[in-house]
Backbone as a ProteinNet text record, in pm:
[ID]
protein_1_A
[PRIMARY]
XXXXXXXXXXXXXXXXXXXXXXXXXXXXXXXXXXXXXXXXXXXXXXXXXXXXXXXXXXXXXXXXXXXXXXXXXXXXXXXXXXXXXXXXXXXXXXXXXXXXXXXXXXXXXXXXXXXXXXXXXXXXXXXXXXXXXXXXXXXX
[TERTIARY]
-4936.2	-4830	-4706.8	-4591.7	-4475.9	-4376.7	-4370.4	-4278.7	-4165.3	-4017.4	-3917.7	-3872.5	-3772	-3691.8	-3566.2	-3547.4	-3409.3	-3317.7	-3259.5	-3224.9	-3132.7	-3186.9	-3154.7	-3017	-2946	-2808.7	-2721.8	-2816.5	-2743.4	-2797.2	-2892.9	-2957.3	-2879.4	-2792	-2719.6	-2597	-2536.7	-2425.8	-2410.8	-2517.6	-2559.7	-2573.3	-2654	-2647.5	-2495.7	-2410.6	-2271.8	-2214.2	-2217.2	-2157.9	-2154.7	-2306.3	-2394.1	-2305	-2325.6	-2269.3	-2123	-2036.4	-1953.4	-1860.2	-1943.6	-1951.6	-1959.9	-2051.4	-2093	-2029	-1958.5	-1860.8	-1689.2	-1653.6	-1591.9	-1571.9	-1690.3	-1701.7	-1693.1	-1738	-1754	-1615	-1536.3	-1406	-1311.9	-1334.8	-1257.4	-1265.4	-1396.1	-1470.8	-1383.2	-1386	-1342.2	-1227.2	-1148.2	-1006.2	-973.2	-984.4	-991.3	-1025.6	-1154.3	-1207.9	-1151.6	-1099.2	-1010.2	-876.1	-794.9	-654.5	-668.4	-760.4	-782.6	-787.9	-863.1	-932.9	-786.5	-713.5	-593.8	-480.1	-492	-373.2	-431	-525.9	-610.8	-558.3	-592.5	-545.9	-438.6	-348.3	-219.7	-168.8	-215.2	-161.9	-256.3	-381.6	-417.6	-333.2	-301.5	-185.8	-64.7	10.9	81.9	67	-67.2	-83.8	-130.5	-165.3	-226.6	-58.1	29.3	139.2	199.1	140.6	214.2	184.1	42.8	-28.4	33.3	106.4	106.2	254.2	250.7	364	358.2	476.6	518	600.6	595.5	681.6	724	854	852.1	850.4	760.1	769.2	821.5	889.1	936.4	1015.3	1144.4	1189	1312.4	1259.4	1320.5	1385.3	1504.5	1563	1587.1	1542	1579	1515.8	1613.1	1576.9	1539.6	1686.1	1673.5	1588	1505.3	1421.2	1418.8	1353.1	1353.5	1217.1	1130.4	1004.8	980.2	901.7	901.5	738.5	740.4	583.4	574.3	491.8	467.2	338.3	369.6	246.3	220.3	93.5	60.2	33	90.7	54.1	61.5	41.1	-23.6	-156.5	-241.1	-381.4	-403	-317.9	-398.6	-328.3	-441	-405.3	-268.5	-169.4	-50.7	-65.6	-51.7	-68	39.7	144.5	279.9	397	467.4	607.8	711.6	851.7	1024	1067.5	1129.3	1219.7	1359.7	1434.8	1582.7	1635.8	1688.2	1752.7	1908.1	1993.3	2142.9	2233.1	2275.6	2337.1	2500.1	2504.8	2669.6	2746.1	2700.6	2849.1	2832.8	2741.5	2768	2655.7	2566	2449.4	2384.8	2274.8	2175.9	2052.3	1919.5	1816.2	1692.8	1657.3	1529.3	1362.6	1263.8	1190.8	1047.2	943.3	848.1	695.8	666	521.4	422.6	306.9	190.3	74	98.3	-35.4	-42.4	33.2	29	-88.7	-169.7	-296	-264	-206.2	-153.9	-326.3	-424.3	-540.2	-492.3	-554	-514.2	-512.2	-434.1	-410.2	-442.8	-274.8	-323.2	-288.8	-339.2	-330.2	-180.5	-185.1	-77.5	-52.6	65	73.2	203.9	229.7	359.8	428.5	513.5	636.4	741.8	742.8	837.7	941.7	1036.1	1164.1	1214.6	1223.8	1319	1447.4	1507	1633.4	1757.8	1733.6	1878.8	1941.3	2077	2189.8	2218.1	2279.5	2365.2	2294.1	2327.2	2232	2208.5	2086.7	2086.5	2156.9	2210.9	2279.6	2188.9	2126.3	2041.1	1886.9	1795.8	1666.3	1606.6	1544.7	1506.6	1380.1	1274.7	1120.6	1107.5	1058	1017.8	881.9	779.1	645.6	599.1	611.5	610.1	426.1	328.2	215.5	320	380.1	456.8	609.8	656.5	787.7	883.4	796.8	907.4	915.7	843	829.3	896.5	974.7	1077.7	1122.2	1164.6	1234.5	1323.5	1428.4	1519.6	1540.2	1575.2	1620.2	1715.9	1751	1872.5	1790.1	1802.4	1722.7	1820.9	1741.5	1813.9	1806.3
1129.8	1054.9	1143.1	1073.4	1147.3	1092.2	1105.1	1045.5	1122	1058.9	1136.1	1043.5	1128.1	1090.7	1143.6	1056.9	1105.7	1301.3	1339.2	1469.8	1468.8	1620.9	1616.3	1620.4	1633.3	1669.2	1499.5	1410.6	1279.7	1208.6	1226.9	1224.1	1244.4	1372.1	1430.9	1352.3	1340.2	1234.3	1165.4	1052.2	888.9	903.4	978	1022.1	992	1097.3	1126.2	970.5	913.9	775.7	738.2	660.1	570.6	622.1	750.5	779.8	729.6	757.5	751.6	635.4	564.6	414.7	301.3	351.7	317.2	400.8	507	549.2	473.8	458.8	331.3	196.8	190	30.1	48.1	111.6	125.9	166.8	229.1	296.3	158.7	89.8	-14.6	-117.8	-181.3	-209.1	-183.8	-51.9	-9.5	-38.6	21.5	0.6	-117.6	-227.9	-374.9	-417.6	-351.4	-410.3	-357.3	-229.2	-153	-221.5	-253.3	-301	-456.3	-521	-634.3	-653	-573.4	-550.7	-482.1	-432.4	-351.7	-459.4	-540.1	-658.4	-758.2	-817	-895.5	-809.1	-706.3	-622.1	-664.4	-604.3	-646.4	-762.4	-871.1	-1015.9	-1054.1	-1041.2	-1015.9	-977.5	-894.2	-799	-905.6	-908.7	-1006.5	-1152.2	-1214.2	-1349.1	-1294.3	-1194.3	-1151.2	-1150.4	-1046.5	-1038.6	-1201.5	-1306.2	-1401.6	-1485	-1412.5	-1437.1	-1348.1	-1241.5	-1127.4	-1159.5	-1137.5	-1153.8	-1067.7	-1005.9	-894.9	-959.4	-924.6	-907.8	-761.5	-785.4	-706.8	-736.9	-721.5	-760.5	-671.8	-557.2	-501.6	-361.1	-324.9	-204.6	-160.9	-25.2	26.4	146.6	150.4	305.1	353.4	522.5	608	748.8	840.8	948.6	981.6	979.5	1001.4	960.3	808.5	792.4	621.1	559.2	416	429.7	315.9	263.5	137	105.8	-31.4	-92.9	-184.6	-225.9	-375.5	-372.8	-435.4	-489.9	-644.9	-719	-796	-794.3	-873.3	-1020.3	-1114.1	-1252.5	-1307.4	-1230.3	-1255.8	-1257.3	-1269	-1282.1	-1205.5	-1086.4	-938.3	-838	-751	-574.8	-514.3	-470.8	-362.3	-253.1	-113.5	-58.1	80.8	18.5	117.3	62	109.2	47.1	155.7	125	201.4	126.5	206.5	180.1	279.6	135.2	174.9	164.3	266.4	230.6	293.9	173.2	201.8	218.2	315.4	354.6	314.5	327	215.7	347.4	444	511.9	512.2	436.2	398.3	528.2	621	690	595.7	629.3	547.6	629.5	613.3	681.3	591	661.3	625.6	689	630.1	680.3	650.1	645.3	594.5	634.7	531.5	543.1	498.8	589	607.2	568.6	568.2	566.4	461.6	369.8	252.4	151.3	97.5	17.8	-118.2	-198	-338.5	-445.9	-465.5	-578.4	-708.7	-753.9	-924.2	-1004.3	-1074.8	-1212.4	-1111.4	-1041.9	-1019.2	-864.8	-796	-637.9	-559.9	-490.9	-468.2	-269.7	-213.3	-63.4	-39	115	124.4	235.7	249.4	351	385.1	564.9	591.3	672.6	663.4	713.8	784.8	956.8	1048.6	1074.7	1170.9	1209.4	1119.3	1043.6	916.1	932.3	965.8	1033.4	985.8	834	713.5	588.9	513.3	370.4	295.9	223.9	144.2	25.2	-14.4	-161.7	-232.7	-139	-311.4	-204.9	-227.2	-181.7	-304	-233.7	-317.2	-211.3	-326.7	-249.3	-377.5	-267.6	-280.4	-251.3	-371.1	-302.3	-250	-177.1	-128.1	-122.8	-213.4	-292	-378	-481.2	-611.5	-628.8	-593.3	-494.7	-625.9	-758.8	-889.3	-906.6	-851.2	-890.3	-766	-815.4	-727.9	-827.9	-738	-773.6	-694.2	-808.5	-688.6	-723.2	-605.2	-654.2	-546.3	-606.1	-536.5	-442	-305.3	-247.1	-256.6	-258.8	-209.5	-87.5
5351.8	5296.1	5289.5	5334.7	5369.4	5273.4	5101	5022.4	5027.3	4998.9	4960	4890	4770.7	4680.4	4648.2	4541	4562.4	4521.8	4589.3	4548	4429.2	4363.2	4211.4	4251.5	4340.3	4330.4	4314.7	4386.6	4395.2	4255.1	4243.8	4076.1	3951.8	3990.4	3898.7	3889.6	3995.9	4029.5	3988.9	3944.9	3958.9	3771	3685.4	3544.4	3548.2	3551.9	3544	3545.4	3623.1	3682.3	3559	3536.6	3445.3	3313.5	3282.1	3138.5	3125.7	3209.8	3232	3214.9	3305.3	3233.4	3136	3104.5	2966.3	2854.5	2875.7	2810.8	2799.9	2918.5	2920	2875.7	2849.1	2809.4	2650.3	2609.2	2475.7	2441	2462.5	2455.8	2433.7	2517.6	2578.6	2474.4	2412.3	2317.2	2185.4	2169.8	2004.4	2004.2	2106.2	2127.7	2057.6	2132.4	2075.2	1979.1	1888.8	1789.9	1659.4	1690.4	1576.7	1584.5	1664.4	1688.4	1614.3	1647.1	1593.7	1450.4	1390.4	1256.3	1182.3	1211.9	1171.1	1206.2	1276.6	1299.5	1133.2	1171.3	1051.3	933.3	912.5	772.1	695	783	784.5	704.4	776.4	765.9	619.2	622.7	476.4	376	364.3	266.1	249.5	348.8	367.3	234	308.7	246.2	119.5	118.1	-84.1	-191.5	-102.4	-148.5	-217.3	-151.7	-219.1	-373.7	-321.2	-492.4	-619.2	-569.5	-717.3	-758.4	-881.3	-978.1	-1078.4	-1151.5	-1271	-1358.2	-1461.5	-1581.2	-1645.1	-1698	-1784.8	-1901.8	-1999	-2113.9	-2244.5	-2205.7	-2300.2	-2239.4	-2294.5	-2231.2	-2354.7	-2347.9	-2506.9	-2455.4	-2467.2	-2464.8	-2606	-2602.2	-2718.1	-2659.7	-2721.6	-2653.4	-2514.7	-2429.2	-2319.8	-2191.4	-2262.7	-2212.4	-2207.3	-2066	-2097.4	-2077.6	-2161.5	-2148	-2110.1	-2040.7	-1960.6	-1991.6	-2026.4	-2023.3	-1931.7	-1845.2	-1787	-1774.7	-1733.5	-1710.9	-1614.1	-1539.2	-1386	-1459.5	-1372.5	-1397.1	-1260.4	-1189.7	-1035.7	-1056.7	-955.5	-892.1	-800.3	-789	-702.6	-811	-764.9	-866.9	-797.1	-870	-843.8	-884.4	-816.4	-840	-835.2	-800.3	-748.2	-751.8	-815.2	-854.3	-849	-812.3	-774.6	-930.5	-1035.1	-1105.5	-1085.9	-1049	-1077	-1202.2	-1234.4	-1361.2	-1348	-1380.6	-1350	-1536	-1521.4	-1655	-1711.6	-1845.8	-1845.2	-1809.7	-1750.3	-1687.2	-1533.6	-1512.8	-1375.5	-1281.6	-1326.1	-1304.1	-1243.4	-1133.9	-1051	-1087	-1120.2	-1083.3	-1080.9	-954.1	-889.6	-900.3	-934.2	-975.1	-912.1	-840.3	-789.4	-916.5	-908.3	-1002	-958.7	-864.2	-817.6	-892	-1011.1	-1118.4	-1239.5	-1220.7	-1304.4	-1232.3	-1283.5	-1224.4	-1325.3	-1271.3	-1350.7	-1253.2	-1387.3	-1295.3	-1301.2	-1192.4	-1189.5	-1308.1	-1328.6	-1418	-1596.4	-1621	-1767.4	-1776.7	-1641.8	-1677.5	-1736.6	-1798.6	-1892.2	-1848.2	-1839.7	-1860.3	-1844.4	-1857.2	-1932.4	-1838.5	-1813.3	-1757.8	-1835.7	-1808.1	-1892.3	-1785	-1782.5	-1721.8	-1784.9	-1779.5	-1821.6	-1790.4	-1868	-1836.5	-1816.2	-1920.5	-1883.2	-2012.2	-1921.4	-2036	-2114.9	-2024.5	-2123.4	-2134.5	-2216.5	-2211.8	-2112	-2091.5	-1912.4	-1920.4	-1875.6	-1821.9	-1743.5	-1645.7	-1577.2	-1577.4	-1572.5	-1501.2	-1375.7	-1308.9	-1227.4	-1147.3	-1139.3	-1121.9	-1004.8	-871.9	-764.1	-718.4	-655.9	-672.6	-508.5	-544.6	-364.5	-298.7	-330.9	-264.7	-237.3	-291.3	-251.8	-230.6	-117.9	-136.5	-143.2	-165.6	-226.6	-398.2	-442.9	-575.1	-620.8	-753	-791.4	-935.1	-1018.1	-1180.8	-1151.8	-1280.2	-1356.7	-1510.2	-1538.8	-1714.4	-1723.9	-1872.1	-1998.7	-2097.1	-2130.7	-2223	-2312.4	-2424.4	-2573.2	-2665.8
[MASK]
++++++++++++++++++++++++++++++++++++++++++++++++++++++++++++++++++++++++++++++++++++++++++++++++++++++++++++++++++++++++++++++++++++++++++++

């Protein structure tokens, strides 16, 4: 019996291909399935944004300082808010707050703003999860 087969060298080749391939496909695969899943995200966020709503329910200046208390009466969690606070001599300051956790329907917490010279004329709190939703008020 006179068998032959195939040589390891074309053997080796044909592995390479196969992997190769199937490396491809899968590539090609994620590509799509991540881009998709990250488009969807997106537009989620979007349609959540229209559920959430803020209040301010209280804002007190004394001692160089305004305090803001706020409350969600939306139906998603906020968790990050920009207070501007504009002063009666005409001062601007901007402030970002990372660590306020306002929960859905009710959640309540407080911001305090330093270093404000003169009394505020307007405040105004921006929630930057929902960069449409926005207050303003008059402190006293």
């Amino acid at each position: 019996m006179n068998a032959k087969g195939v040589s390891p060298l074309l053997a080796t080749v044909l592995l390479i291909l196969v992997a190769v391939g199937i490396g491809a496909i899968v590539w090609v695969w994620t590509t799509g399935f991540v881009g998709q899943a990250t488009s969807e995200a997106g537009q989620v966020t979007t349609e959540m944004c229209t559920k959430g709503r803020f209040e301010v329910t209280s804002c007190n200046y004394a001692s160089q300082q305004v305090t803001l208390w706020l409350k969600n009466t939306g139906d998603i969690d906020l968790n990050s808010f920009r207070v501007v606070v504009r002063d009666s001599a005409g001062n601007v300051t901007v402030k970002d707050y990372n660590t306020v956790n306002l929960e859905e329907k009710g959640g309540m917490g407080s911001i305090t703003v330093t270093n404000i010279s003169n009394k505020p004329a307007k405040v105004e709190v921006y929630s930057n999860d929902c960069p449409n939703l926005s207050v303003s008020t008059d402190c006293s």
